[in-house]
ROBASE-337784 format. One line per field, with one value per residue: residue number from 1; residue in three letters; x, y, z of N, C-alpha, C in turn. Coordinates in steps of 0.2 Angstrom, whole numbers, plus 5000, padded with zeros to 4 digits. Layout:
k = [NUM|...] .
r = [Ala|...] .
nc1 = [X|...] .
nc2 = [Y|...] .
nc3 = [Z|...] .
cac1 = [X|...] .
cac2 = [Y|...] .
cac3 = [Z|...] .
cc1 = [X|...] .
cc2 = [Y|...] .
cc3 = [Z|...] .
end
This chain:
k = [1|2|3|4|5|6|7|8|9|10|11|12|13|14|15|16|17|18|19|20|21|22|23|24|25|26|27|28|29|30|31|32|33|34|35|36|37|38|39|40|41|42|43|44|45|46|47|48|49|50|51|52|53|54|55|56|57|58|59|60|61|62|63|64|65|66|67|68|69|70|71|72|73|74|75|76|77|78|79|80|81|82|83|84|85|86|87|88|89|90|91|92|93|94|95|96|97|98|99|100] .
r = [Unk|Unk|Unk|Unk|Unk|Unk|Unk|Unk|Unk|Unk|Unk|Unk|Unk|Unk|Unk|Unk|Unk|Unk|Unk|Unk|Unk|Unk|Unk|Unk|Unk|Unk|Unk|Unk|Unk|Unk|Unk|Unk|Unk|Unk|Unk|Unk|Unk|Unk|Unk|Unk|Unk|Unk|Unk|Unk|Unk|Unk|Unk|Unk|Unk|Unk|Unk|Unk|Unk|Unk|Unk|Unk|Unk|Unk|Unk|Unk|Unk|Unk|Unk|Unk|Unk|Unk|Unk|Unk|Unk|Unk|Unk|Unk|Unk|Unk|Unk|Unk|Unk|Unk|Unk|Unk|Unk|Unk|Unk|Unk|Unk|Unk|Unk|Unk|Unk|Unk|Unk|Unk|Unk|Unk|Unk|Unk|Unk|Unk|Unk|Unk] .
nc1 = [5174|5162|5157|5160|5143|5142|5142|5134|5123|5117|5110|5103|5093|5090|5089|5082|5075|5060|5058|5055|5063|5068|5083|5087|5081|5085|5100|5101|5096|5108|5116|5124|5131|5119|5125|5136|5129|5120|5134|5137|5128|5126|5137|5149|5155|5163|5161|5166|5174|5167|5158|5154|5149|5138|5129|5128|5122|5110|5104|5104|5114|5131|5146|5158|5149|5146|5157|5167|5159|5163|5175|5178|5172|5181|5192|5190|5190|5201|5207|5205|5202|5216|5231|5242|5248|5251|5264|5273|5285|5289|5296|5310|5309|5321|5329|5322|5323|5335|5337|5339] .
nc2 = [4837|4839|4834|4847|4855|4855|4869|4869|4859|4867|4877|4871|4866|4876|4886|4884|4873|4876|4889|4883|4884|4880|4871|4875|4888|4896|4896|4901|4914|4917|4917|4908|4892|4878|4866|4870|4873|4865|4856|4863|4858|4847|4844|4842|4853|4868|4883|4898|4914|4923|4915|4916|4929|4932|4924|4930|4941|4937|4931|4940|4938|4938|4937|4932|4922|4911|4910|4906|4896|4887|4885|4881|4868|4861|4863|4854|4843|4841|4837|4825|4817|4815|4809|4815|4825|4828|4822|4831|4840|4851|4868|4874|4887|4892|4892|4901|4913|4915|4914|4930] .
nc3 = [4846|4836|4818|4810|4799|4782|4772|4758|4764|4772|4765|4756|4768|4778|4768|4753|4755|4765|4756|4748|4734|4718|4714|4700|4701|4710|4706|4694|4699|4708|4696|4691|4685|4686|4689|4695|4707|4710|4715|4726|4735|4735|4745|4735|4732|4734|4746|4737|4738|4729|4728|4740|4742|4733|4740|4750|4745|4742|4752|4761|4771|4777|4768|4775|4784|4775|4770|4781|4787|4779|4780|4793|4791|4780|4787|4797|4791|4786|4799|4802|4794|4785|4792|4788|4789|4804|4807|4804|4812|4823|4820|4828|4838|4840|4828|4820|4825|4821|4809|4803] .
cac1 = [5170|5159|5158|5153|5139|5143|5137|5129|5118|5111|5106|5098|5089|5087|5084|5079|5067|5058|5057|5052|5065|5074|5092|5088|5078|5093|5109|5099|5095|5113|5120|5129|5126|5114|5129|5141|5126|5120|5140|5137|5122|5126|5143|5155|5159|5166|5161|5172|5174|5163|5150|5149|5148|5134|5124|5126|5118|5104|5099|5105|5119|5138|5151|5160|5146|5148|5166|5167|5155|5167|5182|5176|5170|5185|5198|5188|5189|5207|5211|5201|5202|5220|5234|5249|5249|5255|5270|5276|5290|5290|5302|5314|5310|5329|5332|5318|5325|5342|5338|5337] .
cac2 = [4841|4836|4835|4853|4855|4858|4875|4865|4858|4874|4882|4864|4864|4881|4891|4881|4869|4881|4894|4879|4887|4875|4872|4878|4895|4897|4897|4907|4922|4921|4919|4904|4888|4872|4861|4875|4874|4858|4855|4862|4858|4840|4843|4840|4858|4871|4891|4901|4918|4924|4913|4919|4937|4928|4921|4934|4946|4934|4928|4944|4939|4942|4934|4930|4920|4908|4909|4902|4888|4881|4886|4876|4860|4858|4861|4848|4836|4839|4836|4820|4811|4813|4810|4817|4834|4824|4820|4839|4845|4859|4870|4877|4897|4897|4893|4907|4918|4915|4919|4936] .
cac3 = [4842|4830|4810|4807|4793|4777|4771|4755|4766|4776|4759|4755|4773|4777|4763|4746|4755|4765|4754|4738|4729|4716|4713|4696|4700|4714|4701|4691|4703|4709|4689|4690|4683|4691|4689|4701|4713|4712|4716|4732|4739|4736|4747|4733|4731|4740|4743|4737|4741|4725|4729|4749|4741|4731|4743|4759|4745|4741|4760|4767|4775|4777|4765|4781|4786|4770|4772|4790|4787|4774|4782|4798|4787|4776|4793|4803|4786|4786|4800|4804|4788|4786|4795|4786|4796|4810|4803|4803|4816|4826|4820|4832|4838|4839|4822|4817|4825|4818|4799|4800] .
cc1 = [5167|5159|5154|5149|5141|5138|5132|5124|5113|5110|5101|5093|5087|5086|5080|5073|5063|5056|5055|5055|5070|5079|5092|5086|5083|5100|5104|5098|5105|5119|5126|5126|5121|5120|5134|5137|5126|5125|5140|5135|5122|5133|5148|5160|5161|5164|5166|5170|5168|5157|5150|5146|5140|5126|5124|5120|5111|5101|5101|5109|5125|5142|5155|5158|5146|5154|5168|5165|5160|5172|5185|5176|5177|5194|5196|5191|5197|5209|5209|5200|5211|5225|5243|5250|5254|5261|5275|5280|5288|5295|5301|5312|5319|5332|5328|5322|5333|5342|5338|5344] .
cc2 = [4837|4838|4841|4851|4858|4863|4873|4863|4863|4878|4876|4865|4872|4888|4889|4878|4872|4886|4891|4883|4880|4876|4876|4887|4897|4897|4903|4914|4921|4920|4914|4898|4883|4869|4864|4874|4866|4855|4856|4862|4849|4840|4839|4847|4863|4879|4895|4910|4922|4922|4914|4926|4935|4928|4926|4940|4944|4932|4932|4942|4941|4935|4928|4923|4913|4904|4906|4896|4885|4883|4880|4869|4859|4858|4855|4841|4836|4837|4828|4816|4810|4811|4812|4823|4832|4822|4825|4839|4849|4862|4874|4885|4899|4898|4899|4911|4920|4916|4925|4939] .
cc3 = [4837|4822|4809|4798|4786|4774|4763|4759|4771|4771|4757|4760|4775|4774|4757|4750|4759|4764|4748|4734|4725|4715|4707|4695|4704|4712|4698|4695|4706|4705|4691|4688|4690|4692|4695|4707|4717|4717|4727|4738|4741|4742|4743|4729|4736|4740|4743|4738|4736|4725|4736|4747|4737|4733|4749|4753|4743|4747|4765|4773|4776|4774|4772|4785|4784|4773|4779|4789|4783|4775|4787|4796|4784|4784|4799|4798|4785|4793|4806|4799|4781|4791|4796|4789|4802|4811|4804|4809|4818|4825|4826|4832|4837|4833|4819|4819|4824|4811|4800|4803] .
end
């Protein structure tokens, strides 16, 4: 599978530069700062669930929508530019099923 897109960059490519909206008129219509946007337009921020709520009601979308795309990007980047995951054990279903 490949490096999903980070959702900075489909607000970059499919809505600001086609729609010649800049970073700074785009914090301002959705009340946050430029530095919060800028953040993650350039991919070194994250959406969180406040700013999908955000953006689904400014490009008419679903939070959801947001929320996926950076859900998908940050679980590809874990699990292709770490490799302490791998490290983990599988616990036992017997012992789960022994605590109770």
């Amino acid at each position: 599978m490949k490096q999903p897109t980070h959702p900075g960059k489909i607000i970059k490519e499919d809505y600001l530069e086609p729609l010649s909206i800049t970073i700074k008129d785009m914090s301002e219509s959705l009340g946050v700062s430029r530095k919060t946007l800028s953040k993650i337009i350039n991919e070194r921020g994250s959406i969180t669930p406040d700013m999908a709520l955000r953006l689904s009601r400014a490009f008419d979308t679903t939070p959801i929508f947001w929320l996926n795309l950076q859900k998908n990007y940050d679980l590809w980047q874990a699990e292709h530019i770490s490799e302490a995951w791998q490290m983990v054990k599988p616990i036992s279903t017997e012992l789960l099923h022994n605590q109770g």
